[in-house]
mmJSON file of the N, C-alpha and C atoms, coordinates in Angstrom:
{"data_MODEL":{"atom_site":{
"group_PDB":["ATOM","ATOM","ATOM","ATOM","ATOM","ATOM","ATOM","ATOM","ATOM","ATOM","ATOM","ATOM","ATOM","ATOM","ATOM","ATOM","ATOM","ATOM","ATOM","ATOM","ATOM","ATOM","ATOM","ATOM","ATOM","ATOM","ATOM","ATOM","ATOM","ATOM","ATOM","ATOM","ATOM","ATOM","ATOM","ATOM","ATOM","ATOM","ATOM","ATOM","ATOM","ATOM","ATOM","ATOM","ATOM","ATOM","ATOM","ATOM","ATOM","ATOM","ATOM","ATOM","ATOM","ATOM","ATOM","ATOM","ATOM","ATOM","ATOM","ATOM","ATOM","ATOM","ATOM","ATOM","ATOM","ATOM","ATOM","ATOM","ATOM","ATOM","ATOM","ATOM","ATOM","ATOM","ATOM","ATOM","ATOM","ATOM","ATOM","ATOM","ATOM","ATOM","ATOM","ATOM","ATOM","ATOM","ATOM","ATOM","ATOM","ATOM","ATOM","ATOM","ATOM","ATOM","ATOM","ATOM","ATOM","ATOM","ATOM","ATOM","ATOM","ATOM","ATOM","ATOM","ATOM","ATOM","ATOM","ATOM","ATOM","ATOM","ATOM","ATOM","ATOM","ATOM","ATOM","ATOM","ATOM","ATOM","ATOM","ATOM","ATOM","ATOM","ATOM","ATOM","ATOM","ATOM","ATOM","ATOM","ATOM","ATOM","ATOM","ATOM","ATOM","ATOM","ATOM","ATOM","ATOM","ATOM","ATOM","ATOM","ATOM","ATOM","ATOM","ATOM","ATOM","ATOM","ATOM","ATOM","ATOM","ATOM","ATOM","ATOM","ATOM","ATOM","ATOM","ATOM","ATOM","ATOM","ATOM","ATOM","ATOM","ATOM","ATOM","ATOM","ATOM","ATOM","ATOM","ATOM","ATOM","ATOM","ATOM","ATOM","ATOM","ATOM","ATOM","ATOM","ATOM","ATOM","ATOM","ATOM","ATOM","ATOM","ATOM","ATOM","ATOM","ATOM"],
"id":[1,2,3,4,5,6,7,8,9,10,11,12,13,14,15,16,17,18,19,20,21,22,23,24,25,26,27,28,29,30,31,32,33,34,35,36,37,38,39,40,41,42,43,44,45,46,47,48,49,50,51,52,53,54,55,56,57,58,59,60,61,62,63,64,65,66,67,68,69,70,71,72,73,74,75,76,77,78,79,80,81,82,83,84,85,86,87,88,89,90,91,92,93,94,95,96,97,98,99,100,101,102,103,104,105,106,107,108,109,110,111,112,113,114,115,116,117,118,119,120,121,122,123,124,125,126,127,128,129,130,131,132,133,134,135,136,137,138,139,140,141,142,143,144,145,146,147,148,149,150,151,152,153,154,155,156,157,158,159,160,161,162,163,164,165,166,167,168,169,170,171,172,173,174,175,176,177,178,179,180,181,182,183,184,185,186],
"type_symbol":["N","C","C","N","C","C","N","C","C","N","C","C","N","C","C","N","C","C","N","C","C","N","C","C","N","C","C","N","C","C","N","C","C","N","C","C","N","C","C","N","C","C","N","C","C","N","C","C","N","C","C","N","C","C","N","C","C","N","C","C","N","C","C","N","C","C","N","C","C","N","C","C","N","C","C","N","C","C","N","C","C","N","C","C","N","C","C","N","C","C","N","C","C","N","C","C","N","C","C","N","C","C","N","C","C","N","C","C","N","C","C","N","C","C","N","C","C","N","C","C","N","C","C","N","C","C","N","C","C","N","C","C","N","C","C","N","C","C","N","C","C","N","C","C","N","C","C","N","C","C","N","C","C","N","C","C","N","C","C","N","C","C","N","C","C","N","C","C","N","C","C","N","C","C","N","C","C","N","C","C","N","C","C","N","C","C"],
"label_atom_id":["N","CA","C","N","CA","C","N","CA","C","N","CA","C","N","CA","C","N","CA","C","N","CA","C","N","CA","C","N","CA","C","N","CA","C","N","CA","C","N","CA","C","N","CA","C","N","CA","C","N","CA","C","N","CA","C","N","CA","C","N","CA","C","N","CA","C","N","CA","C","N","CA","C","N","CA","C","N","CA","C","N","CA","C","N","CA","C","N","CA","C","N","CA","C","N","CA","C","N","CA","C","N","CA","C","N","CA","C","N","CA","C","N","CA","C","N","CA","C","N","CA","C","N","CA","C","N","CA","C","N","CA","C","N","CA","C","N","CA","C","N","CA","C","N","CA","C","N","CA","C","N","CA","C","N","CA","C","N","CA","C","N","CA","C","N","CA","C","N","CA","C","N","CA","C","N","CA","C","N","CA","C","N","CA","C","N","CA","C","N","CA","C","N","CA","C","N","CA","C","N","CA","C","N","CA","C","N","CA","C","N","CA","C","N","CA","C"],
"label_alt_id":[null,null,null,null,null,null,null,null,null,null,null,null,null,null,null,null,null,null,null,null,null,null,null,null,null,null,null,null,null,null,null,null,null,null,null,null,null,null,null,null,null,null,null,null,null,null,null,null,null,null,null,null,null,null,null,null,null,null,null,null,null,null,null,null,null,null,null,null,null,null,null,null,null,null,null,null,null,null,null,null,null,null,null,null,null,null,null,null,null,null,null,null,null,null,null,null,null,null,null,null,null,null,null,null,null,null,null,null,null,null,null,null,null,null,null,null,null,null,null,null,null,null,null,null,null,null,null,null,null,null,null,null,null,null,null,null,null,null,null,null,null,null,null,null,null,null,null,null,null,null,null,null,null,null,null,null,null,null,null,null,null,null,null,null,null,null,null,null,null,null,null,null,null,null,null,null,null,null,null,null,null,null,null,null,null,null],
"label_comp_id":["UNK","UNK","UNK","UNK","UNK","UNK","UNK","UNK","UNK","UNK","UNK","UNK","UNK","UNK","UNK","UNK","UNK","UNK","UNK","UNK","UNK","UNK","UNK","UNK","UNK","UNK","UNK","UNK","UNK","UNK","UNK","UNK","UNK","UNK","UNK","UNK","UNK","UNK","UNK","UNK","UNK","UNK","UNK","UNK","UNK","UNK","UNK","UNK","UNK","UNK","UNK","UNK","UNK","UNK","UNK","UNK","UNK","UNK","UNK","UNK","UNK","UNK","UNK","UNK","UNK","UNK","UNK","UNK","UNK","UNK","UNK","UNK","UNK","UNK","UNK","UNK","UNK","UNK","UNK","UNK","UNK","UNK","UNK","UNK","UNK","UNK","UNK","UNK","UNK","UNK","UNK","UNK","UNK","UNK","UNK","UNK","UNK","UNK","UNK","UNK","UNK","UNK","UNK","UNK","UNK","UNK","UNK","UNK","UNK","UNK","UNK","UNK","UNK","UNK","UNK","UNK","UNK","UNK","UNK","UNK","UNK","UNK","UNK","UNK","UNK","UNK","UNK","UNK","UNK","UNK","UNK","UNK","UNK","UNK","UNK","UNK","UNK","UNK","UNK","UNK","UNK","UNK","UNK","UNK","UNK","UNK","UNK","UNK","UNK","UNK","UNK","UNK","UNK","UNK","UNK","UNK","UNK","UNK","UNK","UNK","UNK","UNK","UNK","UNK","UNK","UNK","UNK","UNK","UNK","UNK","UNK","UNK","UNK","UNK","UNK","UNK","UNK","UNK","UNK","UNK","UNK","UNK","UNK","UNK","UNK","UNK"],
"label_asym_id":["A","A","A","A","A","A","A","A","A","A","A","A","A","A","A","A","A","A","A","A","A","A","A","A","A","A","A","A","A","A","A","A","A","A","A","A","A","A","A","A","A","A","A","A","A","A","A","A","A","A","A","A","A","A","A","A","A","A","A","A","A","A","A","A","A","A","A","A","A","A","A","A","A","A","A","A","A","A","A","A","A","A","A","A","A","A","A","A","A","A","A","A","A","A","A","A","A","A","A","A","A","A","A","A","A","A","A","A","A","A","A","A","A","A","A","A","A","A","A","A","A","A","A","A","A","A","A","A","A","A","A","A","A","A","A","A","A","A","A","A","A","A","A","A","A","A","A","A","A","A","A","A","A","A","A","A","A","A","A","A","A","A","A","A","A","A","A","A","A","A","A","A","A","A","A","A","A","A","A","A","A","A","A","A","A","A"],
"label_entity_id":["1","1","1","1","1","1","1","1","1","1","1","1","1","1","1","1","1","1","1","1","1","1","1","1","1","1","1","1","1","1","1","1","1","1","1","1","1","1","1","1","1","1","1","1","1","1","1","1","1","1","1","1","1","1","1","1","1","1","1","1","1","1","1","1","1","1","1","1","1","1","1","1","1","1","1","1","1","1","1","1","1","1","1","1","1","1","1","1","1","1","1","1","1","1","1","1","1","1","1","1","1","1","1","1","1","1","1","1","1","1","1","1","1","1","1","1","1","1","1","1","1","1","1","1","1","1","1","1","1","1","1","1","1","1","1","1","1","1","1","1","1","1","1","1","1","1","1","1","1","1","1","1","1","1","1","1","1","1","1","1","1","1","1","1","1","1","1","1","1","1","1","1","1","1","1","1","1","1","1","1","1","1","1","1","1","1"],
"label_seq_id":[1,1,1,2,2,2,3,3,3,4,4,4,5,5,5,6,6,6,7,7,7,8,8,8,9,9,9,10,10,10,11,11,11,12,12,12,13,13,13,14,14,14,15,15,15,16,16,16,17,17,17,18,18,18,19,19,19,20,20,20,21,21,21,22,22,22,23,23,23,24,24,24,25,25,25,26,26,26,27,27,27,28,28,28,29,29,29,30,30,30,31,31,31,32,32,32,33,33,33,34,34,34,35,35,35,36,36,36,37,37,37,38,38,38,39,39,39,40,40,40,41,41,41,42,42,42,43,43,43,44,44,44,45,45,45,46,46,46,47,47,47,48,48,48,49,49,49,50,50,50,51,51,51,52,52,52,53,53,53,54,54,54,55,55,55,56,56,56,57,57,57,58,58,58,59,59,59,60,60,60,61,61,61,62,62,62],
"pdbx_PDB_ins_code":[null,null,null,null,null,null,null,null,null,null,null,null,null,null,null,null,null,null,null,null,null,null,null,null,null,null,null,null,null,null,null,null,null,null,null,null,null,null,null,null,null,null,null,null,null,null,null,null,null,null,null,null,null,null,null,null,null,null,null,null,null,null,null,null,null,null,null,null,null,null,null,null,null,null,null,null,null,null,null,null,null,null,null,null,null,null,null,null,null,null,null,null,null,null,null,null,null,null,null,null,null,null,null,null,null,null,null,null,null,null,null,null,null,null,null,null,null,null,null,null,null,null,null,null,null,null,null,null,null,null,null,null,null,null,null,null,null,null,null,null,null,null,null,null,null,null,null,null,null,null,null,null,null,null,null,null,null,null,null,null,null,null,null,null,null,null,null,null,null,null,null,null,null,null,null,null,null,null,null,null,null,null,null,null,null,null],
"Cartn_x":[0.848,0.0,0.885,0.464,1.101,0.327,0.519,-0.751,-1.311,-2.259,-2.984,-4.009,-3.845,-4.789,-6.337,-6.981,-8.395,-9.503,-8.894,-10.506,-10.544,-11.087,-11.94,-13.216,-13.954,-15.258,-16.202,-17.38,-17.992,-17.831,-18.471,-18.593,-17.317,-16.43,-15.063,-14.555,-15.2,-15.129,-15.474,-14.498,-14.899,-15.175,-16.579,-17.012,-16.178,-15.885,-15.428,-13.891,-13.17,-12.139,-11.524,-10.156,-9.401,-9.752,-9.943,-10.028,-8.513,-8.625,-7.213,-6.903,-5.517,-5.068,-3.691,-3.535,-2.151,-2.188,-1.92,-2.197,-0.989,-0.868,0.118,0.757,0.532,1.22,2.711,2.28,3.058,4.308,4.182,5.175,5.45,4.988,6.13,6.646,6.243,7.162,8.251,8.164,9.104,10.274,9.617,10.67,11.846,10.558,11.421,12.319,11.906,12.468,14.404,14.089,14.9,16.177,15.258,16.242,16.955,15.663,15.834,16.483,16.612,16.677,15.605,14.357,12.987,13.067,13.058,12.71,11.604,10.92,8.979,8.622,7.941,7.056,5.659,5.68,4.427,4.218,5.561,5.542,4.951,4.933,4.681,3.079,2.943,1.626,0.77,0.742,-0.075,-1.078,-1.24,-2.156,-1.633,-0.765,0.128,0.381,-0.133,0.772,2.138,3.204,4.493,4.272,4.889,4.883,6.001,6.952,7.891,7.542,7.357,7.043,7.827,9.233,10.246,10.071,9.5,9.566,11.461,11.442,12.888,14.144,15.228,16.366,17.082,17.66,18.4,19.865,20.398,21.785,22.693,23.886,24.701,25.73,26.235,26.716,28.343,28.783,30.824,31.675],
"Cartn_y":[-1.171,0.0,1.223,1.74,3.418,4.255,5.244,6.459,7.101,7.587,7.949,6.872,6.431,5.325,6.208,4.88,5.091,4.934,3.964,3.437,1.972,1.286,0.254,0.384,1.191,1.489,1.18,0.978,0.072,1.089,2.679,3.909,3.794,3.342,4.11,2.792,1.847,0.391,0.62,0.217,0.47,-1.355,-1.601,-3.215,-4.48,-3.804,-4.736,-4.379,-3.281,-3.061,-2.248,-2.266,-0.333,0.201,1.95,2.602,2.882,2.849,3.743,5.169,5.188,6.761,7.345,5.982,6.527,5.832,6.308,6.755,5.358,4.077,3.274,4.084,4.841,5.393,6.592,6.758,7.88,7.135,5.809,5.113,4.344,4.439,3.816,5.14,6.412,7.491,7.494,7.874,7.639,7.05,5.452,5.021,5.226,5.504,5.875,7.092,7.934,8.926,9.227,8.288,8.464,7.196,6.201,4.87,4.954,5.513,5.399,6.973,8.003,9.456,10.142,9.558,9.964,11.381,12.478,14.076,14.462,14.152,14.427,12.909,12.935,11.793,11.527,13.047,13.424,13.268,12.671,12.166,10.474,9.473,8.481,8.217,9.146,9.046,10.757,11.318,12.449,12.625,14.18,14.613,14.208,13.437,13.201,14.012,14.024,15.502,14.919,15.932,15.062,15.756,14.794,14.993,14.124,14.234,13.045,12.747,10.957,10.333,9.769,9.9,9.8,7.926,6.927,5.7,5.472,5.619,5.137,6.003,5.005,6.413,5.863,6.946,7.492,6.521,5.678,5.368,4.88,5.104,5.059,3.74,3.517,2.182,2.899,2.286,2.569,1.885],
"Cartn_z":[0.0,0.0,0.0,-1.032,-1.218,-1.28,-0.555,-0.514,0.299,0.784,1.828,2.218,3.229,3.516,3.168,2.783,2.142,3.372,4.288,5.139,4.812,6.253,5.112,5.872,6.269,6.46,4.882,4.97,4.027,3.301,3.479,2.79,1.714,2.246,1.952,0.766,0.726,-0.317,-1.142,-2.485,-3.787,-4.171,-3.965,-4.323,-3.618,-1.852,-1.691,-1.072,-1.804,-2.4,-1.731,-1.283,-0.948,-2.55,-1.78,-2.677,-3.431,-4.038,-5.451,-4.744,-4.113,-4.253,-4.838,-5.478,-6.16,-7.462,-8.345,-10.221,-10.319,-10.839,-11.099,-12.56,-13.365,-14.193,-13.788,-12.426,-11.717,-11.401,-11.139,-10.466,-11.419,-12.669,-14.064,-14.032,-14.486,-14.766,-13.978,-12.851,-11.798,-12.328,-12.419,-13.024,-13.721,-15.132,-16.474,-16.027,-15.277,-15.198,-14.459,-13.069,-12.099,-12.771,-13.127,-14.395,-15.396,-15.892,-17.594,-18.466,-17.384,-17.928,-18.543,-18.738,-19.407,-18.598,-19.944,-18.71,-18.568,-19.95,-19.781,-19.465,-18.933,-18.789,-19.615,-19.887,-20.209,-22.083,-22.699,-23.875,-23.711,-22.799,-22.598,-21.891,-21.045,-20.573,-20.53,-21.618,-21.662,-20.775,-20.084,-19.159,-17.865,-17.76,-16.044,-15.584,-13.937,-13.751,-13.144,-13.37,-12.603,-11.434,-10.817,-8.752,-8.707,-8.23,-7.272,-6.094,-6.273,-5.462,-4.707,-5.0,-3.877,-3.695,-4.528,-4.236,-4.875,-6.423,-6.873,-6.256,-5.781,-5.454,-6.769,-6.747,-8.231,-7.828,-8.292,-8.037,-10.027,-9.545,-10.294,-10.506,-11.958,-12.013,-11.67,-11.321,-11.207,-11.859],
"occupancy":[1.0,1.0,1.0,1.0,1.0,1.0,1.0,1.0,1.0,1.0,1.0,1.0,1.0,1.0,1.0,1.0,1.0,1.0,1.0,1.0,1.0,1.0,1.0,1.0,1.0,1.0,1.0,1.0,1.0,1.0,1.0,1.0,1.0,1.0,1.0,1.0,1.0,1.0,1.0,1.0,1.0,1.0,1.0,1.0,1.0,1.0,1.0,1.0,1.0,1.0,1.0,1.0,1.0,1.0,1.0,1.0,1.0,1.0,1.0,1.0,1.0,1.0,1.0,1.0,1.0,1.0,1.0,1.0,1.0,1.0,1.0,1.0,1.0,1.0,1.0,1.0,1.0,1.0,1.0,1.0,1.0,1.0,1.0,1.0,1.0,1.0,1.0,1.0,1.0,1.0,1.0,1.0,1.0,1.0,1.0,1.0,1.0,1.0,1.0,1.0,1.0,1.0,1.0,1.0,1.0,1.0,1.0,1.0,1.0,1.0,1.0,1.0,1.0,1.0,1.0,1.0,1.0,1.0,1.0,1.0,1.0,1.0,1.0,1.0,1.0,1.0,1.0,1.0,1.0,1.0,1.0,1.0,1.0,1.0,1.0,1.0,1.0,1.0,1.0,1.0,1.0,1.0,1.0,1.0,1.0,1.0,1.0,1.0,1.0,1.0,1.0,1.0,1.0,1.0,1.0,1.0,1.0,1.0,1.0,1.0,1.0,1.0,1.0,1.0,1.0,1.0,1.0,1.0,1.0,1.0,1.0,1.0,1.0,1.0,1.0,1.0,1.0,1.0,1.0,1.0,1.0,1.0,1.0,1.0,1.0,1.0],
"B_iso_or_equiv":[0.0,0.0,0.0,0.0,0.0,0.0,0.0,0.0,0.0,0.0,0.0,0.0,0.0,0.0,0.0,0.0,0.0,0.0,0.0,0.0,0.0,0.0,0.0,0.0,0.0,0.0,0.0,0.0,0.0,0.0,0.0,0.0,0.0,0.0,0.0,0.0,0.0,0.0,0.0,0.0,0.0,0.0,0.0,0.0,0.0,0.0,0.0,0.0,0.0,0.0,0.0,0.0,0.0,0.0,0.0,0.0,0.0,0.0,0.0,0.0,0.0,0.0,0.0,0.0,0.0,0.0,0.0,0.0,0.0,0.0,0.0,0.0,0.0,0.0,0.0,0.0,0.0,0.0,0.0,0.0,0.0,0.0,0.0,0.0,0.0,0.0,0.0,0.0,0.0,0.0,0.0,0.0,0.0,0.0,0.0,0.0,0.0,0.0,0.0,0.0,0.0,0.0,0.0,0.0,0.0,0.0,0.0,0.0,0.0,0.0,0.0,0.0,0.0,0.0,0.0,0.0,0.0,0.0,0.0,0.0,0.0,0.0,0.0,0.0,0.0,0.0,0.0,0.0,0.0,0.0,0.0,0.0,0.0,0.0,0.0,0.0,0.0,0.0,0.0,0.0,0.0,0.0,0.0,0.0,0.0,0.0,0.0,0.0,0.0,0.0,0.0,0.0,0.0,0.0,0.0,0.0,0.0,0.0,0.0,0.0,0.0,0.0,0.0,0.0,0.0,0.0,0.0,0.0,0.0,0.0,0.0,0.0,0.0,0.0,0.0,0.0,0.0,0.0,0.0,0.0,0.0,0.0,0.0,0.0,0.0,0.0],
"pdbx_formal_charge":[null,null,null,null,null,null,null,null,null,null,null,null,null,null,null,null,null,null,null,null,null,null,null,null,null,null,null,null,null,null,null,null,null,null,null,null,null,null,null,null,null,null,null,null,null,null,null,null,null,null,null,null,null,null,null,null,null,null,null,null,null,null,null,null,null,null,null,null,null,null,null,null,null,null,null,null,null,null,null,null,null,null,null,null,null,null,null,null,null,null,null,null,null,null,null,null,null,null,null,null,null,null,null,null,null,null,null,null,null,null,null,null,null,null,null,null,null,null,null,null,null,null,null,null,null,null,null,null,null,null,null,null,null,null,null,null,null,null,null,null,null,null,null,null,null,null,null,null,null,null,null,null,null,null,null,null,null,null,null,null,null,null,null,null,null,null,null,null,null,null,null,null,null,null,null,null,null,null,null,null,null,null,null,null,null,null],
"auth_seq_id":[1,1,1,2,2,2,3,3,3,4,4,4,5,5,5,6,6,6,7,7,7,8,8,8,9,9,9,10,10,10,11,11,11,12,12,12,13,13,13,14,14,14,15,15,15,16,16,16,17,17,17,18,18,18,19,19,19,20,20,20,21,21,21,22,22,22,23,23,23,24,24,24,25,25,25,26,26,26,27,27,27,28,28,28,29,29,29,30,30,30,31,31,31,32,32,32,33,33,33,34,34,34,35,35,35,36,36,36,37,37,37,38,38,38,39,39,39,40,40,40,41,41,41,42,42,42,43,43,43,44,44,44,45,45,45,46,46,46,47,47,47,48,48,48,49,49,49,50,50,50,51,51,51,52,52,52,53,53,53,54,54,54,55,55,55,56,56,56,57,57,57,58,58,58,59,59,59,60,60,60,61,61,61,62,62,62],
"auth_comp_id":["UNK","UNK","UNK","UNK","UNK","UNK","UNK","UNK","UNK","UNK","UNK","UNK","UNK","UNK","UNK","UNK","UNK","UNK","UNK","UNK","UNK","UNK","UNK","UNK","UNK","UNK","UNK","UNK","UNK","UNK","UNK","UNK","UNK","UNK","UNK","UNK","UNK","UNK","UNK","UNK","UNK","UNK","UNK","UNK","UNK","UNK","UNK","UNK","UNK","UNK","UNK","UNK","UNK","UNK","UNK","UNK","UNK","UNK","UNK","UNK","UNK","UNK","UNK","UNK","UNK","UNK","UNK","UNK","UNK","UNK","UNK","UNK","UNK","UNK","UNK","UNK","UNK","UNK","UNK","UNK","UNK","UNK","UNK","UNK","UNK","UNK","UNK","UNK","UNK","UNK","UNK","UNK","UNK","UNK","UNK","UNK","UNK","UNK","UNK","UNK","UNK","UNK","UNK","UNK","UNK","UNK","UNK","UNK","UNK","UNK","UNK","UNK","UNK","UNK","UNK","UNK","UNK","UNK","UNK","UNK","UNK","UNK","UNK","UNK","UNK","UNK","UNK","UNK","UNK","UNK","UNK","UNK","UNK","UNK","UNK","UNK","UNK","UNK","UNK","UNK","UNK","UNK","UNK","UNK","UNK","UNK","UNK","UNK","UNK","UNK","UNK","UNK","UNK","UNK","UNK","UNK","UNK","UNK","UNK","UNK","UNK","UNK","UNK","UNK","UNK","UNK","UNK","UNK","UNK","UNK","UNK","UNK","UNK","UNK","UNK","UNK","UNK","UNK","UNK","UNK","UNK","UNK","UNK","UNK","UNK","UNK"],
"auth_asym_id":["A","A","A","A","A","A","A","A","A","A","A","A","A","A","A","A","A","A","A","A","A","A","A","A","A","A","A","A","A","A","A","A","A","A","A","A","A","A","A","A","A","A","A","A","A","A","A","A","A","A","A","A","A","A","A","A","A","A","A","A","A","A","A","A","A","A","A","A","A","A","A","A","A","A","A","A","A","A","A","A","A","A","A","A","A","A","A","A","A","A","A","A","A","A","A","A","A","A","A","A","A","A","A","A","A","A","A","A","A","A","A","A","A","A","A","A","A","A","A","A","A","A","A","A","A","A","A","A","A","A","A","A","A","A","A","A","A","A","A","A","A","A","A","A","A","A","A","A","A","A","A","A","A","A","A","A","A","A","A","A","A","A","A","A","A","A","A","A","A","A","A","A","A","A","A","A","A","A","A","A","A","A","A","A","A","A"],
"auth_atom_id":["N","CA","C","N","CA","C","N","CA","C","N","CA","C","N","CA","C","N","CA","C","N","CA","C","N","CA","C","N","CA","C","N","CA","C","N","CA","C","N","CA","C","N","CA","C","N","CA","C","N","CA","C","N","CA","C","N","CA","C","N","CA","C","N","CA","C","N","CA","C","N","CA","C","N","CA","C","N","CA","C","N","CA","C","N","CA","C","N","CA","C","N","CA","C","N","CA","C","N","CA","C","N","CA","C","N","CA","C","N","CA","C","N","CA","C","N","CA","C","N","CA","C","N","CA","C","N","CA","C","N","CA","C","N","CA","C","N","CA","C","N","CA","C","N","CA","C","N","CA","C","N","CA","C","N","CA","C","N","CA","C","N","CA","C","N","CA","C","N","CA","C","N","CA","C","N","CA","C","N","CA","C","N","CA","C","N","CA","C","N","CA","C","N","CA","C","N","CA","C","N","CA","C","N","CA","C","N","CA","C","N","CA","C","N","CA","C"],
"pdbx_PDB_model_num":[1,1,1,1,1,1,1,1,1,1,1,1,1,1,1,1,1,1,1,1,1,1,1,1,1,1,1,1,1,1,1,1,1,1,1,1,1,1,1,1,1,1,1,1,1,1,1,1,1,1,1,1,1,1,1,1,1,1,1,1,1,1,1,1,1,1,1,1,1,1,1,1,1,1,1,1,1,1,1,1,1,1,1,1,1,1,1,1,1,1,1,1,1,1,1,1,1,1,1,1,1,1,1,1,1,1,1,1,1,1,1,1,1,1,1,1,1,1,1,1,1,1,1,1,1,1,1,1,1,1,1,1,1,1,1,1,1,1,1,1,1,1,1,1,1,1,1,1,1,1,1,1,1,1,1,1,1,1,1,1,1,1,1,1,1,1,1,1,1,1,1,1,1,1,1,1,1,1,1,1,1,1,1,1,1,1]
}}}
């Protein structure tokens, strides 16, 4: 679980379900970004907003 916890009060159940609060497209960008050198993200998944999510750390090969 990543995100702001949702609840699991019935209200707060999507069919059952935790609700969704984090976009899985954010955390491919991330990826591509902090990995791969991708600088827009926003050529791969249009309308994203970028935010760093601080999941990938950036490291280097030697």
């Amino acid at each position: 679980m990543y995100g702001r916890w949702p609840g699991l009060a019935a209200s707060q159940l999507i069919d059952g379900d935790l609700a969704l609060t984090t976009d899985c497209r954010a955390v491919i960008a991330e990826v591509l970004r902090v990995r791969c050198g991708l600088s827009n993200a926003a050529s791969v998944f249009p309308g994203l907003s970028s935010s760093a999510l601080g999941l990938v750390p950036a490291w280097r090969l030697t």
